[in-house]
N, C-alpha and C positions, 0 to 999 in steps of 0.2 A: 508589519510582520513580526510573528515572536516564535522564537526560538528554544526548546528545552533541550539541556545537554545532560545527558542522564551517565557521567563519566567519572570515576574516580578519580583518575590520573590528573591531576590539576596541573600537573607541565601540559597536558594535550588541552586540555582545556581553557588554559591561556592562550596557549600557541593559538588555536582555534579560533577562539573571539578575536585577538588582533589580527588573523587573518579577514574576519568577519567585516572589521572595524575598520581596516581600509579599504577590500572592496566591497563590502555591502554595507556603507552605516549606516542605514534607514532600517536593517535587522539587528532588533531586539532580543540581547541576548539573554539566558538564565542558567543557570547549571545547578544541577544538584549529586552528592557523592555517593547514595546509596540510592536502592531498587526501592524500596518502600517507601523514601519520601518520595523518587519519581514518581510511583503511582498515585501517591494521594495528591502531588504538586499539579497531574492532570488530570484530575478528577476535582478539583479547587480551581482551578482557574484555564482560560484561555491560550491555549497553543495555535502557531498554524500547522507545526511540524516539532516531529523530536525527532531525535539523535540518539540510540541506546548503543551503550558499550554491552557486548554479553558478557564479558568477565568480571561482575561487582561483587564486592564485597559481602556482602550482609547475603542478594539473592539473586539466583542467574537470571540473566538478562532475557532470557530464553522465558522464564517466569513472569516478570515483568511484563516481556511483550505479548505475554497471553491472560493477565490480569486486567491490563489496560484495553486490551479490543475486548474484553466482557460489556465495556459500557461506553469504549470511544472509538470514532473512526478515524481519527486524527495520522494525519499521513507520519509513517516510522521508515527511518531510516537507521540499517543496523547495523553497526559497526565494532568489527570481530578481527581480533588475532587469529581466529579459530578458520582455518581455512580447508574446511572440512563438508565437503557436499553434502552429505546427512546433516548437519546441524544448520547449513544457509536453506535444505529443502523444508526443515523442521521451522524454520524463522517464516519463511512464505506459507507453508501452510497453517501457521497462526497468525497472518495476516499482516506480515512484515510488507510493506512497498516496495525497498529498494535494501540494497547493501551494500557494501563496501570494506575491505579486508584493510590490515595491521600489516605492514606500514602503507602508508598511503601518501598518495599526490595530494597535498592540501587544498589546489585549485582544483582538484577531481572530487575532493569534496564537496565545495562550492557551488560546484555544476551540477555535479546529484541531486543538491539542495533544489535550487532551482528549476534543475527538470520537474520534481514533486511539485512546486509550487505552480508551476505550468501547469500540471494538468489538472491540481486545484483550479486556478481558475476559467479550468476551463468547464466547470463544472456548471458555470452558468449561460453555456452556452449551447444551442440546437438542442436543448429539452422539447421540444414541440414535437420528435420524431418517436411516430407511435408504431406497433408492429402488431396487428391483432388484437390480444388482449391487454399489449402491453405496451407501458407508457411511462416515462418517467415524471417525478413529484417537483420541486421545488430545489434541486439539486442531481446531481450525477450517484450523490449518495443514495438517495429515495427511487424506489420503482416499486411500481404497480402492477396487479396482474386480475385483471376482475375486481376492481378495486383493493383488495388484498395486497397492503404494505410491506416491503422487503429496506431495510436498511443495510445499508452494505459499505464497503470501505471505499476509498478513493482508486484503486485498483480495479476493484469489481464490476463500481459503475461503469468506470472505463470498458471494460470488457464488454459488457453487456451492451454498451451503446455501440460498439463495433459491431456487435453480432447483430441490434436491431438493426445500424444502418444498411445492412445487409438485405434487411426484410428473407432471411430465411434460407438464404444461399449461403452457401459454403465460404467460411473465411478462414486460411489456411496460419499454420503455427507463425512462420514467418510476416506475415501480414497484423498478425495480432503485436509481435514484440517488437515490429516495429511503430506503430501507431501507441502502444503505452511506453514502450521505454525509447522509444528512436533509434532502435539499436536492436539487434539478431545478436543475442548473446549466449553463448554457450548451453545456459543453462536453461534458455527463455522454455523450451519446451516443456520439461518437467517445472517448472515453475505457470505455465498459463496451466499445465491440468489441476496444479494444487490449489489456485485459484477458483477454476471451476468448480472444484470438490468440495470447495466454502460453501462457494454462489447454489452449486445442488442441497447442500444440507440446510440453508436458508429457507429454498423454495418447496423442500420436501414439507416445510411446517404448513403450507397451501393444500400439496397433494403429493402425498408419499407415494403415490405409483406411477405417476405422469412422466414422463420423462421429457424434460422441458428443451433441453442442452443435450446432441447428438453431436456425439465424438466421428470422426471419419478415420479412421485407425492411419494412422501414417503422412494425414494430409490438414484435419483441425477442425472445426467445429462450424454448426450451424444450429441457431435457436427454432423453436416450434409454435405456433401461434397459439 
């Protein structure tokens, strides 16, 4: 497993890896102190997961995190002084995964990490569940629709394979945030519809009038075959 730490603050950043380094040593760590080597550093090579601070230096973290889902799905965890519902609603809907605020439980860190990587791998698992037109490819990231390929983030797929396992019945807000995040958290609501509002403008490039994904106003979502 490897790890990019996109953080100026090189006191967090120690601290961090020898947290890393005695309970995780089999995670590979990397760090870098500005936004713009972050993004070329993932766009260069191999990550399982980052770690973006939004307060850098040179460019907002907020920029970063929407320069890098241009071309990666690479699960982001983002981590913010900034504890402000518009800018964590602004981080998921450019396709942040997880978050986590300034100052923070460092073994809550940890655990974050590892949730993400969880449901990485579970990206290879019960792809074989198909729901009418649609089906998933060779990962949780890839789905199909009439043959019609849709790439999506580690989030998305998630989402998506709930709503297929479904086959078309209603799966409520709470049922969703619990199966991606294992947790009913405050925010989970407005954060699975900003998700969805990805996953629509993805599927709209298929068919801008269909509407795939039906909202149940107050209760959550069911897909359409």
């Amino acid at each position: 497993m490897k790890l990019l730490f996109i953080e100026d603050d090189k006191k967090i950043v120690e601290s961090i890896f020898l947290l890393f380094k005695s309970f995780w040593p089999d995670m590979e760590t990397k760090a870098v102190y500005l936004g713009k080597t972050g993004i070329e550093t993932v766009y260069k090579h191999d990550f399982d997961i980052a770690i973006i601070d939004l307060g850098l230096p040179d460019i907002d973290g907020i920029n970063v995190l929407k320069q890098i889902r241009a071309f990666s799905s690479l699960p982001i965890l983002i981590l913010t002084a900034r504890n402000n519902e518009q800018e964590i609603f602004t981080a998921f809907e450019l396709g942040a995964d997880d978050y986590i605020t300034k100052p923070f439980q460092p073994l809550e860190l940890i655990a974050r990490v590892k949730s993400l990587l969880k449901r990485l791998n579970r990206t290879n698992q019960d792809l074989g569940i198909k729901y009418g037109h649609w089906k998933f490819g060779t990962s949780l990231k890839e789905i199909s629709y009439k043959n019609n390929i849709i790439n999506l983030t580690i989030t998305e797929g998630q989402l998506l394979h709930i709503l297929l396992t479904k086959g078309g019945r209603i799966v409520s807000y709470a049922d969703i945030s619990k199966s991606i995040w294992g947790r009913n958290e405050y925010y989970a609501k407005e954060t699975i519809k900003t998700h969805i509002m990805r996953i629509r403008q993805k599927l709209s490039r298929i068919d801008n009038v269909k509407e795939f994904i039906i909202n149940i106003p107050g209760v959550g979502y069911q897909i359409i075959e």
